[in-house]
MDTraj code that builds the backbone (N, CA, C; nanometers):
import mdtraj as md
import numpy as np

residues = "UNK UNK UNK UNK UNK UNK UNK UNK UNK UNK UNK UNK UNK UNK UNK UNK UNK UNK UNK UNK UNK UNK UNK UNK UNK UNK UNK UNK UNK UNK UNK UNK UNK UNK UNK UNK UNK UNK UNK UNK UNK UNK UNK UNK UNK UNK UNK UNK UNK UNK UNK UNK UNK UNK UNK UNK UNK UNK UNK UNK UNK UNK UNK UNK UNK UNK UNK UNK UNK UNK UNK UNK UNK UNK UNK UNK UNK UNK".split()
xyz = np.array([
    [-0.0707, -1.0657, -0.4237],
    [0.0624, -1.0634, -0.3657],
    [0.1053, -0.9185, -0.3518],
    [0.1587, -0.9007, -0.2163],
    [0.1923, -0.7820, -0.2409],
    [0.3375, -0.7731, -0.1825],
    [0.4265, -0.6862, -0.2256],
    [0.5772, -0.6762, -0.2069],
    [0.6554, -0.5515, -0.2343],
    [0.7759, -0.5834, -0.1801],
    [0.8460, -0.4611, -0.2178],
    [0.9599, -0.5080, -0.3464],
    [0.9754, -0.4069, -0.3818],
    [1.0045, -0.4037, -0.5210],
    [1.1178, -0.3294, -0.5725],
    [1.2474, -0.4477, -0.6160],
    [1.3768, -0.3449, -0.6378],
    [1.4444, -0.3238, -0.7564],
    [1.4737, -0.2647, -0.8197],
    [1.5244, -0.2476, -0.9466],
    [1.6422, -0.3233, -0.9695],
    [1.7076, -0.4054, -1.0677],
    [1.8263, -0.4542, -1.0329],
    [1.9363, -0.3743, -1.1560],
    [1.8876, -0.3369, -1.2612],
    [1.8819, -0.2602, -1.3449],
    [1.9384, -0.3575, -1.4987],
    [1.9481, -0.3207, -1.6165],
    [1.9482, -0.4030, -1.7171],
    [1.9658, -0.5215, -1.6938],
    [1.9131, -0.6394, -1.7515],
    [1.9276, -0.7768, -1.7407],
    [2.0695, -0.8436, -1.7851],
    [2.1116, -0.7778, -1.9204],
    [2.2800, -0.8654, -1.9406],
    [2.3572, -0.7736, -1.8143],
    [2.3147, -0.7340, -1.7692],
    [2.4513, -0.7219, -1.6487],
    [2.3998, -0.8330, -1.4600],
    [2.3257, -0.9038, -1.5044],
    [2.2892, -0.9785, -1.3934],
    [2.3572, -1.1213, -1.4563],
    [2.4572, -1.1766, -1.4503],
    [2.4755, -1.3134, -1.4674],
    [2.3924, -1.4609, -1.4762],
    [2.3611, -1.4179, -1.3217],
    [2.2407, -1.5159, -1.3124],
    [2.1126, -1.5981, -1.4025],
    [2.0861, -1.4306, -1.3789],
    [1.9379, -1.3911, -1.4419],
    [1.9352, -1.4409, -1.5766],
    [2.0794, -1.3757, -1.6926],
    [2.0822, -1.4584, -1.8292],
    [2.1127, -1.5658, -1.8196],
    [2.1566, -1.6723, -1.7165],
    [2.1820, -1.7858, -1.7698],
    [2.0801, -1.8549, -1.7366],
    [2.0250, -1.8458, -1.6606],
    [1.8368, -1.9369, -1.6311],
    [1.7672, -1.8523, -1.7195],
    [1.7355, -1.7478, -1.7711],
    [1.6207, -1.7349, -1.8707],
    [1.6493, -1.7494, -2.0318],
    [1.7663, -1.7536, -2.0365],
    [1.8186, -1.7479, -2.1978],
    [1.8043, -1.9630, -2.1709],
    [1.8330, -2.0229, -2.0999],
    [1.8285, -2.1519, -2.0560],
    [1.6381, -2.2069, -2.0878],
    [1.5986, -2.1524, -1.9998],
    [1.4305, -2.1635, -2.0189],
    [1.3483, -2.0891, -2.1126],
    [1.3994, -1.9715, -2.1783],
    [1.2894, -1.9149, -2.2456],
    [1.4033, -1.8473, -2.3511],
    [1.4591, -1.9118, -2.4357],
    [1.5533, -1.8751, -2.5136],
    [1.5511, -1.8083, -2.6233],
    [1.4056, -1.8202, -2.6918],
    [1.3560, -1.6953, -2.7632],
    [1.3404, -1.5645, -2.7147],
    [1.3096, -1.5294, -2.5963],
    [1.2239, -1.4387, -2.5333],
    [1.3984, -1.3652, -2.4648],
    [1.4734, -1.4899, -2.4350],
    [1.6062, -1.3388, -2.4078],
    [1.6500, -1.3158, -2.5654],
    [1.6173, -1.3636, -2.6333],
    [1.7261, -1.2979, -2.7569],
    [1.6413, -1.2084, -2.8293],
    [1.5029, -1.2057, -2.8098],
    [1.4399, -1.1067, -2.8563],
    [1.4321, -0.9244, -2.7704],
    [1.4233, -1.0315, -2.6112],
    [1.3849, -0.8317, -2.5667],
    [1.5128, -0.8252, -2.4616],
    [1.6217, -0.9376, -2.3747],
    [1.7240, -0.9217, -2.2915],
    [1.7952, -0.7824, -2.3405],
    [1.8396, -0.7606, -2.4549],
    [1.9683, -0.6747, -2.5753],
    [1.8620, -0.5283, -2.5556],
    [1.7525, -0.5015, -2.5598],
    [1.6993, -0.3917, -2.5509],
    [1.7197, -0.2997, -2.4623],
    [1.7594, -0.1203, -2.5213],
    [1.8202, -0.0766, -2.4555],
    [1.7061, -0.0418, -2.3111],
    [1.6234, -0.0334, -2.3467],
    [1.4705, -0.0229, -2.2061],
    [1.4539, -0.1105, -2.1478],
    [1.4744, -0.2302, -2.1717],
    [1.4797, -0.3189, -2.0461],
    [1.5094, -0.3452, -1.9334],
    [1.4617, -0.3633, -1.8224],
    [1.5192, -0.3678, -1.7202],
    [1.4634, -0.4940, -1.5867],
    [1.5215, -0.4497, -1.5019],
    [1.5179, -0.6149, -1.4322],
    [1.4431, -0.6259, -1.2669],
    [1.3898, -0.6585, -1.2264],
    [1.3362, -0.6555, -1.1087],
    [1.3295, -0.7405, -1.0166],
    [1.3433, -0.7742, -0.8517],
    [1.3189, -0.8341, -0.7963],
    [1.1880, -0.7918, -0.6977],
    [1.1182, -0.8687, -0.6722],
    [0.9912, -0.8432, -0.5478],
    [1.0107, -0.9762, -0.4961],
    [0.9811, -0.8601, -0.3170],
    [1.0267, -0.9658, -0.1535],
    [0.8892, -0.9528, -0.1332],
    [0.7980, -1.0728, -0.1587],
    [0.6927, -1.0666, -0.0867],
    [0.6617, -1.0309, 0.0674],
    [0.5676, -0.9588, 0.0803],
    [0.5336, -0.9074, 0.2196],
    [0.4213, -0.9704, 0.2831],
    [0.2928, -0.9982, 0.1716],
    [0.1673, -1.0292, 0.1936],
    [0.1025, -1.1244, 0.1007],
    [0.0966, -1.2193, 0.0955],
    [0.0077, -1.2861, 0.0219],
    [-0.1136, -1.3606, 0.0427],
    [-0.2145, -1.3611, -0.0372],
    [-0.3794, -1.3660, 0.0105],
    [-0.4171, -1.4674, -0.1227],
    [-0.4967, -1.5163, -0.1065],
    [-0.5641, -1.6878, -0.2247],
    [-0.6740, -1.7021, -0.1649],
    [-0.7973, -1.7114, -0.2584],
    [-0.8958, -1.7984, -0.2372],
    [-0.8910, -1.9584, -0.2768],
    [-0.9563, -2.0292, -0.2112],
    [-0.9187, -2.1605, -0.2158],
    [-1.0542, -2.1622, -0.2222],
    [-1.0869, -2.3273, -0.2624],
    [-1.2594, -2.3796, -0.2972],
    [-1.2592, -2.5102, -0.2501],
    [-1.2886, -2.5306, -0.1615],
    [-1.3063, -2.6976, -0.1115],
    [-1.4416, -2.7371, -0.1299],
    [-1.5125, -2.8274, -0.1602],
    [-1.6358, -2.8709, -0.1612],
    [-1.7047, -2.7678, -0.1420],
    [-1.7351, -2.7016, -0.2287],
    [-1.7960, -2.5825, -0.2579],
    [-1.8379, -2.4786, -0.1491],
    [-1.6885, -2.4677, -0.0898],
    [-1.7568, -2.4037, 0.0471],
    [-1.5904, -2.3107, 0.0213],
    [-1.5850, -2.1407, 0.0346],
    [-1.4970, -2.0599, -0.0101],
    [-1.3746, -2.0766, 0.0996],
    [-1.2468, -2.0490, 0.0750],
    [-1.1115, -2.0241, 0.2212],
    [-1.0837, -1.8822, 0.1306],
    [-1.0287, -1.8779, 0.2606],
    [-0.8997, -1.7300, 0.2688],
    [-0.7867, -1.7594, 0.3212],
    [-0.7019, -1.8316, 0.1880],
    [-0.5687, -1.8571, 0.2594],
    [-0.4643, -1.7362, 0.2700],
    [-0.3729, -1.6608, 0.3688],
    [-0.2929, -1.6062, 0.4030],
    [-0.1593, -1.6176, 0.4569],
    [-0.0547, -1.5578, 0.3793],
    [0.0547, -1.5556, 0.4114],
    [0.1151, -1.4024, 0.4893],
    [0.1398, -1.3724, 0.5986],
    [0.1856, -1.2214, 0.6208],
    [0.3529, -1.2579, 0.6629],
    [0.4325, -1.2336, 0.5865],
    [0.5631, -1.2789, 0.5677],
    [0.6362, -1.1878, 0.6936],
    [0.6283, -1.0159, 0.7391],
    [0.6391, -0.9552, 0.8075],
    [0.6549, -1.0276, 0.9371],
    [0.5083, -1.0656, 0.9707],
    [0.4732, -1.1076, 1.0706],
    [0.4887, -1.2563, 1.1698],
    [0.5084, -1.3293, 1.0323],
    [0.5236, -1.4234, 1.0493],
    [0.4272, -1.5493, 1.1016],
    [0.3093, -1.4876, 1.0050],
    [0.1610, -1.5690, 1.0412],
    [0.0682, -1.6303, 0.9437],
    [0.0521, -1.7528, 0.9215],
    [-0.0351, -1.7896, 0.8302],
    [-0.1622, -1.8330, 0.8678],
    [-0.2622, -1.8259, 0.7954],
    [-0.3757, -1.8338, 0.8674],
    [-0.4358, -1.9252, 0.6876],
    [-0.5558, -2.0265, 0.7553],
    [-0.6657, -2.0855, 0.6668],
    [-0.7905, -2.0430, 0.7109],
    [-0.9049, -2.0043, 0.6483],
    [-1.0008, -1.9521, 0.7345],
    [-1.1188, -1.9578, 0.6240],
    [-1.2314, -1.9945, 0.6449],
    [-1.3460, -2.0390, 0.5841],
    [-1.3882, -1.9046, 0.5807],
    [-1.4156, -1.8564, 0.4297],
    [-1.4635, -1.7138, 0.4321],
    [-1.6482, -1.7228, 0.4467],
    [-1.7239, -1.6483, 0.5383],
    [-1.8402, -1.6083, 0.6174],
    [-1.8844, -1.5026, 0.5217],
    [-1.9614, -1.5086, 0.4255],
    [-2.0179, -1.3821, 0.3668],
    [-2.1236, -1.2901, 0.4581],
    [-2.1788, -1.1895, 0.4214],
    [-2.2351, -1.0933, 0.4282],
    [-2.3853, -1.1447, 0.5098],
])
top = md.Topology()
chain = top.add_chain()
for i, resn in enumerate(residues, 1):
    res = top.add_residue(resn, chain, resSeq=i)
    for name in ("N", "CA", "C"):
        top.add_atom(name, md.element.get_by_symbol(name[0]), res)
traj = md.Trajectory(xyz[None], top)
């Protein structure tokens, strides 16, 4: 996956953010959320790429979000 990538900056100042992860992973905000180094991030995917395995035969699945093109494609080795 590849993306761009934005800082949102400490996590208790995102509302959101503490009430779905202190909700789902409620150890994990009360251990590192309060830390003064913590900080918070969002990524906008741009590109995303997967191998897939169907009956033992390889894909190259693709997402180009930019572009607005997805493609399935039986990967052809060497």
């Amino acid at each position: 996956i590849e993306g761009v990538c934005e800082e949102k900056g400490h996590p208790l100042h995102n509302a959101e953010f503490c009430n779905v992860f202190q909700e789902c992973f409620k150890g994990s905000f009360g251990a590192y959320s309060s830390l003064t180094n913590e900080r918070l991030f969002s990524v906008k995917p741009v590109y995303i790429e997967r191998w897939v395995y169907k009956y033992a035969a390889a894909y190259i699945e693709t997402f180009d979000i930019n572009r607005c093109q997805y493609s399935f494609d039986r990967y052809i080795g060497v």
